[in-house]
PyMOL commands that place a pseudoatom at each C-alpha (Angstrom):
pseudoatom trace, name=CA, resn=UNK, resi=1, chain=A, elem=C, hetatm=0, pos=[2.077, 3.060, 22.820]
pseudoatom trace, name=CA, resn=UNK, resi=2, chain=A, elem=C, hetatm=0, pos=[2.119, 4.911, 19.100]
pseudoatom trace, name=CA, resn=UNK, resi=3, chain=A, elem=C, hetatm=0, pos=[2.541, 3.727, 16.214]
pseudoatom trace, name=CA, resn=UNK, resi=4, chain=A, elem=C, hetatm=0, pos=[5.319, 3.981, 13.762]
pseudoatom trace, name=CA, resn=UNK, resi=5, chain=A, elem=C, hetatm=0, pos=[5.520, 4.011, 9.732]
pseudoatom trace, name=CA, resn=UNK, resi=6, chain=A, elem=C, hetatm=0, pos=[8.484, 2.190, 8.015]
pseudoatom trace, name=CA, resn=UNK, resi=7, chain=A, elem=C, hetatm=0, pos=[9.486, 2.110, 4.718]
pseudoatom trace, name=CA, resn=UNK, resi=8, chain=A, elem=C, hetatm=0, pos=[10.451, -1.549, 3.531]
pseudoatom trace, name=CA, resn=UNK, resi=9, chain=A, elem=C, hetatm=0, pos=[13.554, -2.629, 2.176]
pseudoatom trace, name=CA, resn=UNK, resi=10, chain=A, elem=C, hetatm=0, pos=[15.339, -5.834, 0.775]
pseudoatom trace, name=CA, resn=UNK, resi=11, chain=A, elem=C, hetatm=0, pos=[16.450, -6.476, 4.150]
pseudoatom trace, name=CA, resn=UNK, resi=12, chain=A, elem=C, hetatm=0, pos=[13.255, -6.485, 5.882]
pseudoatom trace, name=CA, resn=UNK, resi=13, chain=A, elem=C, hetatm=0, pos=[11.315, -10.163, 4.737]
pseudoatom trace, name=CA, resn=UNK, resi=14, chain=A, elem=C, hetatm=0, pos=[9.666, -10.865, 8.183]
pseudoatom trace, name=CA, resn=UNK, resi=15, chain=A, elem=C, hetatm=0, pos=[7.832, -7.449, 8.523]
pseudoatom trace, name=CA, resn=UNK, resi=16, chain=A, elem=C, hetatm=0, pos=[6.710, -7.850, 4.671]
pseudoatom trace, name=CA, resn=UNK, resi=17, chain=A, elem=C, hetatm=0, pos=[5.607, -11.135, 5.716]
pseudoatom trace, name=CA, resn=UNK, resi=18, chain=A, elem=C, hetatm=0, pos=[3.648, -9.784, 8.610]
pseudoatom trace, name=CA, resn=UNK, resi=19, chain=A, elem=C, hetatm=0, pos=[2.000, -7.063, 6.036]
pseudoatom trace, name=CA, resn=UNK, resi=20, chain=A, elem=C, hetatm=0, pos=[0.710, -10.119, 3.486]
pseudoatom trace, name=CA, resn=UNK, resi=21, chain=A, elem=C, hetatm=0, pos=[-0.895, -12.016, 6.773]
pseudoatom trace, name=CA, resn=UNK, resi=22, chain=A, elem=C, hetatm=0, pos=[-2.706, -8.010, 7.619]
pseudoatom trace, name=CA, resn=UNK, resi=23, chain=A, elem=C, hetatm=0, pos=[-3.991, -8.316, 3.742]
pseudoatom trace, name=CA, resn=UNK, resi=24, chain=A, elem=C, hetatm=0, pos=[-5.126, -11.659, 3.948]
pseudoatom trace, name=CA, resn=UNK, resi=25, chain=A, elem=C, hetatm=0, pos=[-7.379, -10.795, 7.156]
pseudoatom trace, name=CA, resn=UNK, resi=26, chain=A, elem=C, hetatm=0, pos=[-7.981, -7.658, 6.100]
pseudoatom trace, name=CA, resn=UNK, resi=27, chain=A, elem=C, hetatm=0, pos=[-9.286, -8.492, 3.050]
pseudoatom trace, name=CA, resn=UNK, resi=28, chain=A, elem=C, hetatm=0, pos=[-10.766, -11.909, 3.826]
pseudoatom trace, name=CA, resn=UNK, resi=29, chain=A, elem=C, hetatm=0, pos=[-7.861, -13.659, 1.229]
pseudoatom trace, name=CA, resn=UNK, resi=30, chain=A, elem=C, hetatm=0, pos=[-5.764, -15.908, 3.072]
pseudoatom trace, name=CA, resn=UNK, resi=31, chain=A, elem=C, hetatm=0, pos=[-5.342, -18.091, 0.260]
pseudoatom trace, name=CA, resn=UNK, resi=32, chain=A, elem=C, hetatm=0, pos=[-4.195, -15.070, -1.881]
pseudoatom trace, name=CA, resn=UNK, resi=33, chain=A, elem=C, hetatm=0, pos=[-2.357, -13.595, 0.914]
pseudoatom trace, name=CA, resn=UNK, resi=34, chain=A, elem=C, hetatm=0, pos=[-0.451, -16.641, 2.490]
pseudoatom trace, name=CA, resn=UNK, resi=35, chain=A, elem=C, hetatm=0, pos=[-0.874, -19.687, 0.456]
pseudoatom trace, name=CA, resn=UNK, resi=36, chain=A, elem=C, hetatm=0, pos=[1.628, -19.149, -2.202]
pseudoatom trace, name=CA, resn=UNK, resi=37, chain=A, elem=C, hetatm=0, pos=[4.402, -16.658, -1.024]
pseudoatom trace, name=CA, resn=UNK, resi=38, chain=A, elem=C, hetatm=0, pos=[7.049, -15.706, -2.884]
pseudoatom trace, name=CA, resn=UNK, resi=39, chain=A, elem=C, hetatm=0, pos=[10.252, -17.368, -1.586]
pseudoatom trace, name=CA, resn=UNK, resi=40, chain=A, elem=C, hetatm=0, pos=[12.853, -14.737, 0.173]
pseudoatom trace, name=CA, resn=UNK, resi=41, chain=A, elem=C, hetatm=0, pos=[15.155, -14.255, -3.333]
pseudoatom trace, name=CA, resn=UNK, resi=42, chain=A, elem=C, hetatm=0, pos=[11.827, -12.748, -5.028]
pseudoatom trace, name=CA, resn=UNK, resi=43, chain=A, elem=C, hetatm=0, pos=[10.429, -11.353, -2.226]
pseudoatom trace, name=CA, resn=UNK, resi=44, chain=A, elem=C, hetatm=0, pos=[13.990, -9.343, -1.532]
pseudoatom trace, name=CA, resn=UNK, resi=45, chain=A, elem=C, hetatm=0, pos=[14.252, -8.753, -5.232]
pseudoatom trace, name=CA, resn=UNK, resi=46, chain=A, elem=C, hetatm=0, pos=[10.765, -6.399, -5.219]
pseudoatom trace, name=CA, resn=UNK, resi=47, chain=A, elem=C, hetatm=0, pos=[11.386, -5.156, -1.842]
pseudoatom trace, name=CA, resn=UNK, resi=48, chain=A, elem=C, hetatm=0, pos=[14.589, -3.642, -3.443]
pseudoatom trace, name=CA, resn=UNK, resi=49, chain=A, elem=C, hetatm=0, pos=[13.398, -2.366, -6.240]
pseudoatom trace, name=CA, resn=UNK, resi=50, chain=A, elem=C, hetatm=0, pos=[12.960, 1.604, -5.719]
pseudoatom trace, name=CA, resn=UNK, resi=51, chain=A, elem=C, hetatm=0, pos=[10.118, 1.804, -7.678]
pseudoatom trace, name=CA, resn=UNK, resi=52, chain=A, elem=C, hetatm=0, pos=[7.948, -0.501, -5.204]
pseudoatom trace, name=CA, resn=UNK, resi=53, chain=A, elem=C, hetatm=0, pos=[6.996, 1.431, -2.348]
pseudoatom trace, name=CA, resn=UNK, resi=54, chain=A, elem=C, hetatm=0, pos=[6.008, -0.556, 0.710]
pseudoatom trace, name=CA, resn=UNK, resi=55, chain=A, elem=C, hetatm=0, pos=[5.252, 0.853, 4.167]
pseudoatom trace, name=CA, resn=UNK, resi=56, chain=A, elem=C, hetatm=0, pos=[3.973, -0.672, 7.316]
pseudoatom trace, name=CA, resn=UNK, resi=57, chain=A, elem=C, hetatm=0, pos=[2.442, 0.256, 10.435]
pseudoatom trace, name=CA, resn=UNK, resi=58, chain=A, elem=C, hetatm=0, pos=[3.736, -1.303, 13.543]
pseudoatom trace, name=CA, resn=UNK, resi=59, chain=A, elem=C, hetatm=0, pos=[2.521, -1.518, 17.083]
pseudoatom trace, name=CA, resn=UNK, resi=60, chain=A, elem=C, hetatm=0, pos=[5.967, -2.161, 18.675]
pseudoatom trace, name=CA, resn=UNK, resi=61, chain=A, elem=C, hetatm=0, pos=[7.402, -4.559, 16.583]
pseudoatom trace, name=CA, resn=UNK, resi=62, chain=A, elem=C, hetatm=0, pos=[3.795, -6.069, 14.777]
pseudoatom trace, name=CA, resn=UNK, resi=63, chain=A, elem=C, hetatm=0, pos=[2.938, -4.764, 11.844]
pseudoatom trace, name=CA, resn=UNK, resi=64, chain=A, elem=C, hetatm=0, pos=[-0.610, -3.601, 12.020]
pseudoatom trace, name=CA, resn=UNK, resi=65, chain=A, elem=C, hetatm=0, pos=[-1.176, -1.894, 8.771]
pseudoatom trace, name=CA, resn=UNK, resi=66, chain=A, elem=C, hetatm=0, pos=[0.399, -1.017, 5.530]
pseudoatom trace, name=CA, resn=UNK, resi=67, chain=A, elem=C, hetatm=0, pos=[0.475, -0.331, 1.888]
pseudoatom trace, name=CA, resn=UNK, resi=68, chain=A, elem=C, hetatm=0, pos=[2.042, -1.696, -1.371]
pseudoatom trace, name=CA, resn=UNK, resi=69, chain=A, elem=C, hetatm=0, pos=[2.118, 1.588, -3.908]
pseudoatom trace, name=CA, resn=UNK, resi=70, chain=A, elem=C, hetatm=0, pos=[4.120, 1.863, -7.254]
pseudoatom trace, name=CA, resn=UNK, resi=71, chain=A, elem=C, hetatm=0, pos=[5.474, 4.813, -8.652]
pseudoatom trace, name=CA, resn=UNK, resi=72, chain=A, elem=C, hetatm=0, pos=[4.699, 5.270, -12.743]
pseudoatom trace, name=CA, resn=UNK, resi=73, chain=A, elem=C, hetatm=0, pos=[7.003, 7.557, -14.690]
pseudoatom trace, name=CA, resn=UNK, resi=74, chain=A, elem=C, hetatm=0, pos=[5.444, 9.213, -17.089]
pseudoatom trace, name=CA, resn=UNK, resi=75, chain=A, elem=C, hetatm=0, pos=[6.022, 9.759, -20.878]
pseudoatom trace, name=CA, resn=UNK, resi=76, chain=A, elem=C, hetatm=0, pos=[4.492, 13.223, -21.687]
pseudoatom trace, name=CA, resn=UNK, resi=77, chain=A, elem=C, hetatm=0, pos=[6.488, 15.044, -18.584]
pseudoatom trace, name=CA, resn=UNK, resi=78, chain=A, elem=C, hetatm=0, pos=[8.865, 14.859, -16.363]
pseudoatom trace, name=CA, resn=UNK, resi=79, chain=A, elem=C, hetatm=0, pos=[6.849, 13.733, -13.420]
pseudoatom trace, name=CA, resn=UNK, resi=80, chain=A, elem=C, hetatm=0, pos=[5.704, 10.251, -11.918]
pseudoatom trace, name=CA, resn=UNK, resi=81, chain=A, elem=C, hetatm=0, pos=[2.479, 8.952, -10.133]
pseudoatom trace, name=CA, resn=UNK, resi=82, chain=A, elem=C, hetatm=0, pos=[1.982, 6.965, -7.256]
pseudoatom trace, name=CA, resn=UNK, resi=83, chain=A, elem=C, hetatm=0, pos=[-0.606, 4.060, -7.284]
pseudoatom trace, name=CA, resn=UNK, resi=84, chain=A, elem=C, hetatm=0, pos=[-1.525, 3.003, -4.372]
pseudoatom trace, name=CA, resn=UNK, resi=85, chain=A, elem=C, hetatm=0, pos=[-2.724, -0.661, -4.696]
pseudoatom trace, name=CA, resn=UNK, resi=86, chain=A, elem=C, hetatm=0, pos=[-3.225, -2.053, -1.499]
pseudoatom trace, name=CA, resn=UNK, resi=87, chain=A, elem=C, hetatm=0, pos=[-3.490, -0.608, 2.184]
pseudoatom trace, name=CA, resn=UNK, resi=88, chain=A, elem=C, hetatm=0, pos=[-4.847, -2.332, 4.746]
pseudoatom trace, name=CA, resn=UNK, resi=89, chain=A, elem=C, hetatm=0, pos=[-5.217, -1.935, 8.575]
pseudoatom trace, name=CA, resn=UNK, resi=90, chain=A, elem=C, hetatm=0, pos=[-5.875, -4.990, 11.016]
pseudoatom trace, name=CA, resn=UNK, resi=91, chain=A, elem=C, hetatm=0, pos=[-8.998, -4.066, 12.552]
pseudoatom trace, name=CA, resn=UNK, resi=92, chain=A, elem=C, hetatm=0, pos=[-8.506, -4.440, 15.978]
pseudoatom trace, name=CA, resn=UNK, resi=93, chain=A, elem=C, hetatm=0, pos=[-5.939, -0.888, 14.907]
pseudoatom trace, name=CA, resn=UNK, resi=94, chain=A, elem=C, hetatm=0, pos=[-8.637, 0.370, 12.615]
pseudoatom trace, name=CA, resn=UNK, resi=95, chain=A, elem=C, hetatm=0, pos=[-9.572, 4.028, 13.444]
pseudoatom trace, name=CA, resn=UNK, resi=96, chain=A, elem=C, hetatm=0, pos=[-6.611, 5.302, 14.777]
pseudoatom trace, name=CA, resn=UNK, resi=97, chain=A, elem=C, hetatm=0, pos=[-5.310, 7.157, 11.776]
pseudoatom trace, name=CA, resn=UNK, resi=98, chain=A, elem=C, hetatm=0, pos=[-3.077, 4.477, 10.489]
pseudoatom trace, name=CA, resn=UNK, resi=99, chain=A, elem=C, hetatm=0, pos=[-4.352, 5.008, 7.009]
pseudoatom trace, name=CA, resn=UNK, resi=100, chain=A, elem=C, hetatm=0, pos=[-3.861, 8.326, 6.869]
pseudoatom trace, name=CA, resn=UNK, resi=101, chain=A, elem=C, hetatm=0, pos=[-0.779, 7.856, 8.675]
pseudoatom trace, name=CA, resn=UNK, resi=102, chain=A, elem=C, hetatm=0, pos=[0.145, 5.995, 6.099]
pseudoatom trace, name=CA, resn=UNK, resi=103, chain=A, elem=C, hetatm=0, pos=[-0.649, 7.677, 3.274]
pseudoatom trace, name=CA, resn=UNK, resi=104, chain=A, elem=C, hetatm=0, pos=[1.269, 10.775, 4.344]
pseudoatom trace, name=CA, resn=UNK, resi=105, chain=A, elem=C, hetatm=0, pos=[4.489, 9.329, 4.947]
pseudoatom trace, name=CA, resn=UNK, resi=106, chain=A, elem=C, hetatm=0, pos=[3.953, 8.160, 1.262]
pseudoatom trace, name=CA, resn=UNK, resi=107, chain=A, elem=C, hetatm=0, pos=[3.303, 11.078, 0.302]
pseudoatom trace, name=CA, resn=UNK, resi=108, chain=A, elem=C, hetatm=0, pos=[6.485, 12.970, 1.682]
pseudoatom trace, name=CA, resn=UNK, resi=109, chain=A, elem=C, hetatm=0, pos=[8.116, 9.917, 0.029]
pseudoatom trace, name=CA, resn=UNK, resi=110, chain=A, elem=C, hetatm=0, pos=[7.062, 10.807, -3.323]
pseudoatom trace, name=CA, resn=UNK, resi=111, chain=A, elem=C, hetatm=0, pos=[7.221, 14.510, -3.413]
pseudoatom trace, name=CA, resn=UNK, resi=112, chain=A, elem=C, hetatm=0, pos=[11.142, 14.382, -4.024]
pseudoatom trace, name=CA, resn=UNK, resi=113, chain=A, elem=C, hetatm=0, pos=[10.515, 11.519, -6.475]
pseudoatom trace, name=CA, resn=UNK, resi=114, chain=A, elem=C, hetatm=0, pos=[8.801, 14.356, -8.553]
pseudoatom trace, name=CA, resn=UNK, resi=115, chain=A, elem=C, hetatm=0, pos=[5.326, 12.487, -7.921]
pseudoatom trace, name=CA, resn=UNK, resi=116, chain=A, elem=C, hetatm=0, pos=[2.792, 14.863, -8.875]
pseudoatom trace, name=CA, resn=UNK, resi=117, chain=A, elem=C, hetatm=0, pos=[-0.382, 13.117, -7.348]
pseudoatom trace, name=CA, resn=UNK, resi=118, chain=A, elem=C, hetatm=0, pos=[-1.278, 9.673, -5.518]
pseudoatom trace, name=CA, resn=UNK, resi=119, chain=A, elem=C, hetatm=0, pos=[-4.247, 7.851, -6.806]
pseudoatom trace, name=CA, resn=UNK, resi=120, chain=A, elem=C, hetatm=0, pos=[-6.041, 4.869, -5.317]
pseudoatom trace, name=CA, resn=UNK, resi=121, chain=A, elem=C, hetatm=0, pos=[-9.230, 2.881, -6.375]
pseudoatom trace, name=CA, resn=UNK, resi=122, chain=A, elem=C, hetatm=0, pos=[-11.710, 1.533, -3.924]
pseudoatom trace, name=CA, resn=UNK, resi=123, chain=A, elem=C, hetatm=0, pos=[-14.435, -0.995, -4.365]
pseudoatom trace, name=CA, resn=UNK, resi=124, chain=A, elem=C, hetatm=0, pos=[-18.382, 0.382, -4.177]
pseudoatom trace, name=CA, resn=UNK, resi=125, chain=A, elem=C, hetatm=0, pos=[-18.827, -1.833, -1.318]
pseudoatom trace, name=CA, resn=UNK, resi=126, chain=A, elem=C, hetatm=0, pos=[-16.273, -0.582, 0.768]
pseudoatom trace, name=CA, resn=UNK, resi=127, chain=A, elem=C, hetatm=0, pos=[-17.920, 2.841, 1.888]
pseudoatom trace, name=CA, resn=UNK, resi=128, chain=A, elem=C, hetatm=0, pos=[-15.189, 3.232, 4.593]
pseudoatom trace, name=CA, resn=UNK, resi=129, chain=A, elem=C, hetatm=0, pos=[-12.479, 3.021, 2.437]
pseudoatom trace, name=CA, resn=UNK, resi=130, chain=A, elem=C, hetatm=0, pos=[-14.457, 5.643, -0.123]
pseudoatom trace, name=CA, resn=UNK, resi=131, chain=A, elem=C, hetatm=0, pos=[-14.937, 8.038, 2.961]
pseudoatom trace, name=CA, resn=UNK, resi=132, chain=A, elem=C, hetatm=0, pos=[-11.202, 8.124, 3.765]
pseudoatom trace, name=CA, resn=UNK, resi=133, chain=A, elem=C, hetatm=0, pos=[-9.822, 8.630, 0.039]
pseudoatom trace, name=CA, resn=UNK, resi=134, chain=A, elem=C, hetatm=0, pos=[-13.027, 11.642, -0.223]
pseudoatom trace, name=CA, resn=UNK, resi=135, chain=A, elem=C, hetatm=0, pos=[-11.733, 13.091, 2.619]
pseudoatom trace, name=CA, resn=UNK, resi=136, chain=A, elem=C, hetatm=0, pos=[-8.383, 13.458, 1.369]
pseudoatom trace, name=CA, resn=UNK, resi=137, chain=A, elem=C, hetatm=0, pos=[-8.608, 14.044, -2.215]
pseudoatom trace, name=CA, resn=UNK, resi=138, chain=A, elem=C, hetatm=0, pos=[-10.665, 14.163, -5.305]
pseudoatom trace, name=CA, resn=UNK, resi=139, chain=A, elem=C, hetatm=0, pos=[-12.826, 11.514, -6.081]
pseudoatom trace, name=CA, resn=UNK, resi=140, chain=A, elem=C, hetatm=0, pos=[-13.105, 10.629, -9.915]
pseudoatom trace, name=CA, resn=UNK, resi=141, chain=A, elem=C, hetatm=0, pos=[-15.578, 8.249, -11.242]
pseudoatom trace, name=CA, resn=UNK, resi=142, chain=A, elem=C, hetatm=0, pos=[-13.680, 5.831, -14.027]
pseudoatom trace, name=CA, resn=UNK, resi=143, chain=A, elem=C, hetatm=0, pos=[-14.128, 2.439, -15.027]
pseudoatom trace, name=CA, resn=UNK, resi=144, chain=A, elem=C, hetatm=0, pos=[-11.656, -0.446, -14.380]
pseudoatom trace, name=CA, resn=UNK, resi=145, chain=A, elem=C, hetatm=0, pos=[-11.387, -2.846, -16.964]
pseudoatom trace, name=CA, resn=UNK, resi=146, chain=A, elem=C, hetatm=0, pos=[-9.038, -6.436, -16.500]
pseudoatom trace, name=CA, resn=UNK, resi=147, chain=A, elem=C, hetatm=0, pos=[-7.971, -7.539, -19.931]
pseudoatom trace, name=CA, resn=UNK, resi=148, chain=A, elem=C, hetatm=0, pos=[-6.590, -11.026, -20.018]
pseudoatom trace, name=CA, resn=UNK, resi=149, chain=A, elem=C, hetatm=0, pos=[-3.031, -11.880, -20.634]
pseudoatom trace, name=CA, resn=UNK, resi=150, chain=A, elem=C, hetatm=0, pos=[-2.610, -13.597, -24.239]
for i in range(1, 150): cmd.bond("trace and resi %d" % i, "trace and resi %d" % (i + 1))
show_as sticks, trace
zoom trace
């Protein structure tokens, strides 16, 4: 069977559901993942906001993959970016193309948004995940900084 890509909506809880439980194996954070959901009002809220961009993978109807992006408008043009912030594929579906898959169809998503490039950070001790973002674009090296709130 293939695998399809789906843009989420405000109507579609379960399969963002399904993508938080992919994250949480994925990235070895249940707790983050699935302890503390947002209840359905917030969680419809964000899905329906257009500039949260949420696709899945699925395998039939299981979602297998996916990614939560945001698109920034910028000041000094008329143009946006798209930060990709997490994308995840369960592994037993890891390989396949899925994240490129997925990256694509956000890709033809943004390019009539007026996004102007996609940009994603990956951790140094995730060489697959730097091997898939080298292989389709250009790698920068930058520091990430996380400044308290107040």
């Amino acid at each position: 069977m293939g695998y399809a890509f789906k843009q989420l909506g405000a109507e579609d809880l379960p399969l963002a559901r399904g993508l938080l439980a992919v994250f949480g194996e994925a990235f070895a954070e249940p707790e983050t993942y699935g302890a503390r959901q947002p209840d359905d009002a917030y969680l419809a809220r964000l899905l329906g906001k257009p500039q949260v961009l949420v696709l899945v993978a699925l395998d039939g109807a299981t979602v297998v993959g996916g990614l939560i992006a945001y698109e920034l408008e910028k000041l000094e043009q008329a143009r946006s970016e798209i930060y990709i912030y997490d994308l995840a594929v369960a592994e037993a579906h890891r390989r396949r193309g899925l994240a490129t898959g997925l990256i694509g169809t956000l890709g033809k998503i943004a390019k009539p948004r007026g996004a102007w490039v996609m940009f994603v950070q990956a951790d140094r001790t995730d060489p697959p995940a730097i091997r898939l973002y080298e292989s389709l674009g250009t790698r920068e090296d930058v520091h990430h900084f996380d400044i308290p709130v107040g």
